[in-house]
TORGULUM-437010 format. One record per residue (C-alpha): residue in one letter; chain; x, y, z. Coordinates in nm, 4 decimals, decimal comma. Each point is the difference from the previous one (the first is absolute). Example, Ala and Ser with C-alpha at 12.3 -4.5 7.8 and 13.67 -1.06 7.14 Angstrom:
% residues 2
REC type mol       c1       c2       c3
REC    a   A   1,2300  -0,4500   0,7800
REC    s   A   0,1370   0,3440  -0,0660
//
This chain:
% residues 335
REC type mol       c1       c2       c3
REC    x   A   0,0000   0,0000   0,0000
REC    x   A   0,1205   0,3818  -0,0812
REC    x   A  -0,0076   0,2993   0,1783
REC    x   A   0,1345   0,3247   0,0173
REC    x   A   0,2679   0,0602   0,2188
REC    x   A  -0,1221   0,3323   0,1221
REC    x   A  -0,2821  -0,1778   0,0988
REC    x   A   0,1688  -0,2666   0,2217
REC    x   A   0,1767   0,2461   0,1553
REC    x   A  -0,2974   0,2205   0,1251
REC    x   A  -0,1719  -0,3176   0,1011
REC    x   A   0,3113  -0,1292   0,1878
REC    x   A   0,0138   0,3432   0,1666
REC    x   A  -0,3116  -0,0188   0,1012
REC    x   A  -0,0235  -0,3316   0,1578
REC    x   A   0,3934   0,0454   0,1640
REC    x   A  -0,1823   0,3603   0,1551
REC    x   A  -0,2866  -0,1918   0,1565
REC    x   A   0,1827  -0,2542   0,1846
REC    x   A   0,1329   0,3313   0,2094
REC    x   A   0,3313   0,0795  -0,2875
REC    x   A   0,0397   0,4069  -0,0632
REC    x   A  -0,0790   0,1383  -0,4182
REC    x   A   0,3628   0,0567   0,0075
REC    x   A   0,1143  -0,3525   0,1172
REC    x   A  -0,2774  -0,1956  -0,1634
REC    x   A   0,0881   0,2048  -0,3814
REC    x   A   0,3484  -0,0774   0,0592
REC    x   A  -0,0598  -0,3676   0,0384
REC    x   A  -0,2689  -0,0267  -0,2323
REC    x   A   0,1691   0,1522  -0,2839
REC    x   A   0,3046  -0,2414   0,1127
REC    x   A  -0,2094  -0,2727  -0,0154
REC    x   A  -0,1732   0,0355  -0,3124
REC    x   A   0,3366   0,1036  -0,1557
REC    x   A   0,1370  -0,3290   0,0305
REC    x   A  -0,2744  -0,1565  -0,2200
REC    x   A   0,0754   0,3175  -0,2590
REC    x   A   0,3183  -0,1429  -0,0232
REC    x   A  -0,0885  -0,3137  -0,0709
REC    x   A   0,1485  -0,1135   0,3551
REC    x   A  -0,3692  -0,1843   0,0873
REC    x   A   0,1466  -0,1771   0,2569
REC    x   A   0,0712   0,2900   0,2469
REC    x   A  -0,3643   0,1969  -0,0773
REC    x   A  -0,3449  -0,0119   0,0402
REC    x   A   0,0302  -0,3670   0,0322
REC    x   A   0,1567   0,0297   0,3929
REC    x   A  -0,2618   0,3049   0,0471
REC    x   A  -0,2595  -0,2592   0,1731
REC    x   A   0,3122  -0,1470   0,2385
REC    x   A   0,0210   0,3902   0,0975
REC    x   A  -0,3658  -0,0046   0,0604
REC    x   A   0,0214  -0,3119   0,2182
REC    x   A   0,3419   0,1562   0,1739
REC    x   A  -0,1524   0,3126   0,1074
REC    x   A  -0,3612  -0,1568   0,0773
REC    x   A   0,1753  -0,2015   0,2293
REC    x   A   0,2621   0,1980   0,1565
REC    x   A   0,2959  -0,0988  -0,1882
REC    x   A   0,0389   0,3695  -0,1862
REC    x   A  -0,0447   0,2615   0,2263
REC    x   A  -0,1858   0,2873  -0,2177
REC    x   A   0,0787   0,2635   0,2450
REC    x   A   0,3824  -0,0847   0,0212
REC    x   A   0,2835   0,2918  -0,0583
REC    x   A   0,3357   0,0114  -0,0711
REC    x   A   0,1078   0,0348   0,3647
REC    x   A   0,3824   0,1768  -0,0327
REC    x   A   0,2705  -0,1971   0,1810
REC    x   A   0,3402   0,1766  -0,0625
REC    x   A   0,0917   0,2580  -0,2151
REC    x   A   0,2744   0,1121  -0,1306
REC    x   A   0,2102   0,2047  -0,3502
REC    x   A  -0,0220  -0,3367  -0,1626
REC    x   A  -0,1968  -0,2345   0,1748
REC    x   A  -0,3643  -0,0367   0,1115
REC    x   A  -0,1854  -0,3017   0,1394
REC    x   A  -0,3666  -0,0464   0,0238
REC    x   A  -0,2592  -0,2361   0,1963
REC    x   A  -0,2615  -0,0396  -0,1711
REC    x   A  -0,2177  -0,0960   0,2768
REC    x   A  -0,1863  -0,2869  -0,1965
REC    x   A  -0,1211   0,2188  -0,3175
REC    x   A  -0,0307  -0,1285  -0,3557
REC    x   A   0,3608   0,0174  -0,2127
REC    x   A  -0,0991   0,1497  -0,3001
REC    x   A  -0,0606   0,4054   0,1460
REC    x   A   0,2729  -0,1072   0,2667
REC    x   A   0,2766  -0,0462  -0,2895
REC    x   A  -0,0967   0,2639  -0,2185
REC    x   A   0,0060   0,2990   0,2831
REC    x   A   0,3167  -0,1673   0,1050
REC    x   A   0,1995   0,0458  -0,3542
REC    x   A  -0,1789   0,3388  -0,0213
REC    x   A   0,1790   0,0381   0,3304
REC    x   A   0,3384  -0,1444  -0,0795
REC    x   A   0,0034   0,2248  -0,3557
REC    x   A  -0,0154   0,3349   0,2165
REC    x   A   0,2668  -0,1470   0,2429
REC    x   A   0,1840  -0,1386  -0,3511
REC    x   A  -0,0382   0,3472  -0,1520
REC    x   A   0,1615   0,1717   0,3239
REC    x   A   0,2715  -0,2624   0,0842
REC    x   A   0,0823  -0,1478  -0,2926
REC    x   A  -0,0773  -0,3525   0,1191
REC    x   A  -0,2950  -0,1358   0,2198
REC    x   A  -0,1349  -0,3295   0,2183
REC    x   A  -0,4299  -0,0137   0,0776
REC    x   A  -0,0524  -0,3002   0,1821
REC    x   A  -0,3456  -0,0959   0,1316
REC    x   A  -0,0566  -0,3110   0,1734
REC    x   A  -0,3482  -0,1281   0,1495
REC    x   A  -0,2132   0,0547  -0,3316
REC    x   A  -0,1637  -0,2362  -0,2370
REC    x   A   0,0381  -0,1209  -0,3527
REC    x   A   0,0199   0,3053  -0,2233
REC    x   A  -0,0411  -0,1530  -0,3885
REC    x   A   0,2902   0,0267  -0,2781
REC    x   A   0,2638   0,1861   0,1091
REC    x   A   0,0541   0,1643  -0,2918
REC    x   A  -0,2557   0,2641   0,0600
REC    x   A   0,1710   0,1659   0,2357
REC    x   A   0,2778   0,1162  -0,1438
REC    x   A  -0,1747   0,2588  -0,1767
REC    x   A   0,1052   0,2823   0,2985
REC    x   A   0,3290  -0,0507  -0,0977
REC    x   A   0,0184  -0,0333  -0,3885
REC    x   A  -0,2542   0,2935  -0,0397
REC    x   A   0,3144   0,2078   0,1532
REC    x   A   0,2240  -0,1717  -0,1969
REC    x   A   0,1530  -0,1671   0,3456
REC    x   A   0,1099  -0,4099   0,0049
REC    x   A  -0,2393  -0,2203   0,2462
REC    x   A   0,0871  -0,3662   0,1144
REC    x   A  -0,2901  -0,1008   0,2073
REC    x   A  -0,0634  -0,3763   0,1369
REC    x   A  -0,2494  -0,2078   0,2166
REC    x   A  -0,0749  -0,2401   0,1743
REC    x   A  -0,2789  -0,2747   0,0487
REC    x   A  -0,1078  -0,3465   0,2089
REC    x   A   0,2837  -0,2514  -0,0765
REC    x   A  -0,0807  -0,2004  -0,3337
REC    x   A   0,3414  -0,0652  -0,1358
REC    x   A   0,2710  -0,2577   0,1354
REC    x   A   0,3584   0,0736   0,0021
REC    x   A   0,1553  -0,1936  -0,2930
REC    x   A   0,0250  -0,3419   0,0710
REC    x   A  -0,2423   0,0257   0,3462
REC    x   A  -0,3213  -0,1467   0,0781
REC    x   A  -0,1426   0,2908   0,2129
REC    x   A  -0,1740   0,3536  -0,1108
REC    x   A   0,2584   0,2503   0,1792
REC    x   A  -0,0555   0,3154  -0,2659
REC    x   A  -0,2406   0,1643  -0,1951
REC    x   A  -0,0403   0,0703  -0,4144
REC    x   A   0,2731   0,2844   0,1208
REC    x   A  -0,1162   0,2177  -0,2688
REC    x   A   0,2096   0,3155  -0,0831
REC    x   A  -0,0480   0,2792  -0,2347
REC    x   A   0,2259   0,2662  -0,1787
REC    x   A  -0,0549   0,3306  -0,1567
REC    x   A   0,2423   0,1169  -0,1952
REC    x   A  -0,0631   0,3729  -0,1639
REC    x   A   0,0740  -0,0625  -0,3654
REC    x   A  -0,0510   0,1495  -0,3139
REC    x   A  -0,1898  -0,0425  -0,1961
REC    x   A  -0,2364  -0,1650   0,2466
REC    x   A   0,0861  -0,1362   0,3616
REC    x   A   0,1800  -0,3031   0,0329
REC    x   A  -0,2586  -0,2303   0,2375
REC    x   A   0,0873  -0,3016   0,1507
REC    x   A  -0,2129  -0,2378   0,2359
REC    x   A  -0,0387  -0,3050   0,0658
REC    x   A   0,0200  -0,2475   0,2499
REC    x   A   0,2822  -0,2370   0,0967
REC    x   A  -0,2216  -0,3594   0,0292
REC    x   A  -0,0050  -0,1724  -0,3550
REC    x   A  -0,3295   0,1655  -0,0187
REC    x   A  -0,1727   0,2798   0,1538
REC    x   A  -0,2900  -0,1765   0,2846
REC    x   A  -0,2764   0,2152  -0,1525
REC    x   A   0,0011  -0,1900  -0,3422
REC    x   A  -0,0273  -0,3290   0,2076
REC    x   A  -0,2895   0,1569   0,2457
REC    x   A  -0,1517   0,1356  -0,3311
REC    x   A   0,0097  -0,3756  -0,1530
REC    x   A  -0,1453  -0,1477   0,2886
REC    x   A  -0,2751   0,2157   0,0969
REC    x   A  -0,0994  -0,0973  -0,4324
REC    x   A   0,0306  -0,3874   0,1241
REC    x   A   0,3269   0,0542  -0,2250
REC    x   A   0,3368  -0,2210  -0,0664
REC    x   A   0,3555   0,1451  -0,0058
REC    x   A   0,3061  -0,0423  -0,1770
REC    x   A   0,2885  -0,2435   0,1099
REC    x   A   0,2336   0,1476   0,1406
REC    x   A  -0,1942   0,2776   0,1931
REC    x   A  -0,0484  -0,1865   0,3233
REC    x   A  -0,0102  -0,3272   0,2469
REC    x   A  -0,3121  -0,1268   0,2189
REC    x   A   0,0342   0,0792   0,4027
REC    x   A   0,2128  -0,3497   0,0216
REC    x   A   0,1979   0,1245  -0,2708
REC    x   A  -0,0863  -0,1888  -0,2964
REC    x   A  -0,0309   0,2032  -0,3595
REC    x   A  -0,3171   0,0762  -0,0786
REC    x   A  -0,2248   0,1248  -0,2866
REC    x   A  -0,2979   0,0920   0,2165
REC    x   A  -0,0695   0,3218   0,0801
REC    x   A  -0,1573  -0,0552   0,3266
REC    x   A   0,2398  -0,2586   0,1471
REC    x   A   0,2932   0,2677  -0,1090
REC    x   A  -0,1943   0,2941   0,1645
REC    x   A  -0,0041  -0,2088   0,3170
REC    x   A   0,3989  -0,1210  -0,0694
REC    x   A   0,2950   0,2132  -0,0843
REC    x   A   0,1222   0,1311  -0,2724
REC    x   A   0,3445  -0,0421  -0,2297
REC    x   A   0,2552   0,2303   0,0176
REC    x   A   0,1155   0,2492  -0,3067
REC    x   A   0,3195  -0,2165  -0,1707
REC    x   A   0,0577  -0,2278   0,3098
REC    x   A   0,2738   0,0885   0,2438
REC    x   A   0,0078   0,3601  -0,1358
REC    x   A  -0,3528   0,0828   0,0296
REC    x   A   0,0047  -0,1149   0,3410
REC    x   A   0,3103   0,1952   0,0626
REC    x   A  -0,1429   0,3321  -0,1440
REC    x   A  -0,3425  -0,0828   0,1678
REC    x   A   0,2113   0,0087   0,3795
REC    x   A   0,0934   0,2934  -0,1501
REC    x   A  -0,3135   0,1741  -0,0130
REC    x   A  -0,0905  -0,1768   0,3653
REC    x   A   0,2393   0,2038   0,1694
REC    x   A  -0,0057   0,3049  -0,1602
REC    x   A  -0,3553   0,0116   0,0464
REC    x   A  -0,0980  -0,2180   0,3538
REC    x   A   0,3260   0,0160   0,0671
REC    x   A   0,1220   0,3631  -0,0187
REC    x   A  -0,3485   0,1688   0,1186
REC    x   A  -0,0102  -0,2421   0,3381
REC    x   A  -0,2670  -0,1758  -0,0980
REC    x   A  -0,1427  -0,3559  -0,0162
REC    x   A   0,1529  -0,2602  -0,2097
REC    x   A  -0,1859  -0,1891  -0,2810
REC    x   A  -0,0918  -0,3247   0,2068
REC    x   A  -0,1422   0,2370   0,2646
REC    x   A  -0,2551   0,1344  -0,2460
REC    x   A  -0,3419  -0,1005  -0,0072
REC    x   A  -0,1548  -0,1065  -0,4011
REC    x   A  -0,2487   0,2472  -0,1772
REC    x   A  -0,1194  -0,3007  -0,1223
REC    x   A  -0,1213  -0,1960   0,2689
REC    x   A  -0,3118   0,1105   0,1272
REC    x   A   0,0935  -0,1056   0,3563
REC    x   A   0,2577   0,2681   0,0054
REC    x   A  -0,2307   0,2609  -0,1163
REC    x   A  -0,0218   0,1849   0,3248
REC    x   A   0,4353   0,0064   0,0998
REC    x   A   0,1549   0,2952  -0,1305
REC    x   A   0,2645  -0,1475  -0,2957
REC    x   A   0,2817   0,1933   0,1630
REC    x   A   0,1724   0,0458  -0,3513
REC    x   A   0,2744   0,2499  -0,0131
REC    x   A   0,1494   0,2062  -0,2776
REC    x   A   0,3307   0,2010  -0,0931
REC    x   A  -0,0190   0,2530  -0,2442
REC    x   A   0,3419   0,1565  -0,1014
REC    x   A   0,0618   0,3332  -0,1998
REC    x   A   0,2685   0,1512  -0,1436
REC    x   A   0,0360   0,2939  -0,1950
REC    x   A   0,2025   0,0142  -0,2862
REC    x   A   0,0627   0,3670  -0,0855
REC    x   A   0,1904  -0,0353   0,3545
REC    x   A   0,2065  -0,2936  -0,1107
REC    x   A   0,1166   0,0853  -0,3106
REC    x   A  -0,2038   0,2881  -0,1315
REC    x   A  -0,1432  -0,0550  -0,3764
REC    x   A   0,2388  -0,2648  -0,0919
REC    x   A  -0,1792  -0,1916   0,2326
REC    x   A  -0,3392   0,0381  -0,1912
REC    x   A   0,1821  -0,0299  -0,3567
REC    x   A   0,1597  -0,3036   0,1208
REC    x   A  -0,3134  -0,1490   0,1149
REC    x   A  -0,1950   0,1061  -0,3730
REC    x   A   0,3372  -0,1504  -0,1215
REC    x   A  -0,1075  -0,3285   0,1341
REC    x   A  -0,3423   0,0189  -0,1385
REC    x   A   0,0970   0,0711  -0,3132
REC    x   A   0,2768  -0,2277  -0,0471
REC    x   A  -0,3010  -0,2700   0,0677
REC    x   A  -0,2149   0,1391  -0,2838
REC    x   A   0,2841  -0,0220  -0,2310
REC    x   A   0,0633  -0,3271   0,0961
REC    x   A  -0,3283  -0,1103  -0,1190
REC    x   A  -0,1310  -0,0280   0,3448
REC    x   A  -0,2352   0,1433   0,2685
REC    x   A  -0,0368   0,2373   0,2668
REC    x   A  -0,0889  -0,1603   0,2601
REC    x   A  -0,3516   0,1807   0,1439
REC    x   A  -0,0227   0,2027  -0,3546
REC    x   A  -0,3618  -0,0478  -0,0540
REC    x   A  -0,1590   0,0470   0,3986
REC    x   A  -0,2622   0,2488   0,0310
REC    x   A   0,1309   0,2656   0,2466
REC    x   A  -0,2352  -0,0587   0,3036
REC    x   A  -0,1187   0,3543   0,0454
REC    x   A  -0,1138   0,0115  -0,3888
REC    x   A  -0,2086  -0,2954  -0,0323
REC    x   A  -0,2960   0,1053  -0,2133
REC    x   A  -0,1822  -0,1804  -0,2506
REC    x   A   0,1767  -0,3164   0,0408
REC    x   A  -0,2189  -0,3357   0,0432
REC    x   A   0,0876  -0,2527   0,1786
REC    x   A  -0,1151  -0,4011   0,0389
REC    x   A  -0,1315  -0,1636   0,2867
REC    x   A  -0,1520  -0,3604  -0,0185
REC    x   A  -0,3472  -0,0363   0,0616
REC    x   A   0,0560  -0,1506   0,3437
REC    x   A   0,2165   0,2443   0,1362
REC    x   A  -0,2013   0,2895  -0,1595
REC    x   A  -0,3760  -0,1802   0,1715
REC    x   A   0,2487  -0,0092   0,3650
REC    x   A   0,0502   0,3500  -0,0067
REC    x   A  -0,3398   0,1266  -0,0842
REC    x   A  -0,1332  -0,1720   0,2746
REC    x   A   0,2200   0,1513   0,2465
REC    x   A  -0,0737   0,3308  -0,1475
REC    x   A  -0,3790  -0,0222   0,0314
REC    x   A   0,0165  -0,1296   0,3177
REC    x   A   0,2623   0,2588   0,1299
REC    x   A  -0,2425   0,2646  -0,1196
REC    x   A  -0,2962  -0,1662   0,1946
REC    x   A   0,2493   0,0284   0,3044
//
């Protein structure tokens, strides 16, 4: 089924603002939300939107969280973010680590005690619209073993990377498990198989079912190194900010753990290169980019929809997923 992205977002807004979310919050993680399905990135959008329902119904998502300052400093500021959802948590935190950037030269947000916040890739926006470098990471319950274990000990470790290139932004996301958990939660909630390769079962035997992978733990990116880049993003992220490790952190989707706060943490780092090395900094960075296009290649992020000017864009959601969320939203507006 199609819709109109502006549409899902003003719908999303709505719904986030009656569970007790401000218009400013519930915008900023509405248009998040809905921006990872105009990017094609189905996985982290409106498909987890009735997991957030169930989360904040239930006490999992606290809608009337803030960013609660810890220390501050020239460079450095860390956040709690007192159970609140990820996606406005990250994005006023690399709107705050750009100013500091901007200032400095170099800056460290950390927030730890928030929730799942979508694609990471969103959120470096702040930095790229001021032509500033971001490197932000996350964390998320323990799904992935370390390479040759039999235990989850760390999340899909994602980590994103804007880079300000010319002619368009250099954008890179992903996540550091063979496949990001999304895809897998998207297959499963459609009764869905996945590929070989992607994950094992919970007594770690590989799997094509989408369920019995949901429930078991995923692969990690090229073996030994993904694992070794995903502890990585574990201890910049948990690690760095204070916060709770992966196999501390309840799963978004099991409805048992629907009212414990995820505990996620996030690092967002910023650097500013007019400071570093003035425009030869920036023309070294379009260098890049266009040393791809000659190549024959492609920039990675080229085609993504800036959040903030998604328009007339449609967007797919399957019929199931589409019925879910209209039933929330009529019965949220009975509430």
């Amino acid at each position: 089924m199609n819709f109109l992205a502006t549409d899902e977002i003003a719908q999303t807004t709505r719904s986030l603002m009656q569970f007790g979310l401000s218009a400013e919050n519930s915008e900023i993680t509405a248009r998040s939300i809905v921006c990872s399905d105009v990017w094609g990135a189905a996985s982290h959008g409106l498909m987890r939107l009735p997991f957030y329902f169930a989360r904040l119904e239930k006490g999992g998502i606290n809608p009337k969280a803030t960013l609660q300052s810890l220390t501050k400093a020239a460079s450095v500021a860390t956040f709690d973010g007192n159970a609140g959802m990820g996606h406005w948590q990250v994005f006023k935190g690399a709107e705050i680590g750009a100013a500091m950037a901007q200032e400095t030269g170099i800056s460290l947000v950390t927030i730890k005690n928030s929730n799942h916040c979508g694609a990471l890739g969103i959120y470096l926006y702040p930095a790229l619209d001021r032509n500033l470098l971001a490197i932000i990471t996350s964390t998320g319950p323990a799904v992935m073993p370390a390479f040759g274990g039999k235990k989850a000990i760390l999340s899909t470790s994602p980590i994103a990377a804007g880079i300000p290139s010319a002619p368009v932004p250099i954008i890179i996301d992903l996540a550091t498990s063979a496949v990001a958990r999304g895809k897998i939660a998207s297959a499963a909630k459609n009764g869905g198989t996945i590929p070989e390769g992607w994950a094992v079962d919970k007594e770690g035997n590989p799997t094509t079912d989408a369920q019995a992978a949901l429930m078991g733990m995923l692969s990690p990116l090229g073996g030994a190194k993904g694992f070794a880049l995903a502890l990585l993003v574990e201890s910049l992220s948990a690690g760095l900010s204070g916060g709770e490790t992966a196999i501390n952190i309840p799963d978004m989707f099991k409805a048992e753990d629907d009212a414990r706060p995820q505990l996620v943490s996030h690092s967002i780092i910023t650097i500013d290169p007019m400071k570093v090395a003035g425009a030869d900094s920036l023309a070294g960075f379009s260098e890049i980019a266009q040393n791809i296009l000659n190549s024959g290649g492609r920039i990675p992020g080229a085609k993504r929809v800036h959040p903030s000017t998604i328009s007339e864009e449609m967007i797919t959601i399957p019929e199931n997923i589409a019925d879910e969320l209209a039933q929330w939203a009529k019965r949220l507006e009975a509430e």
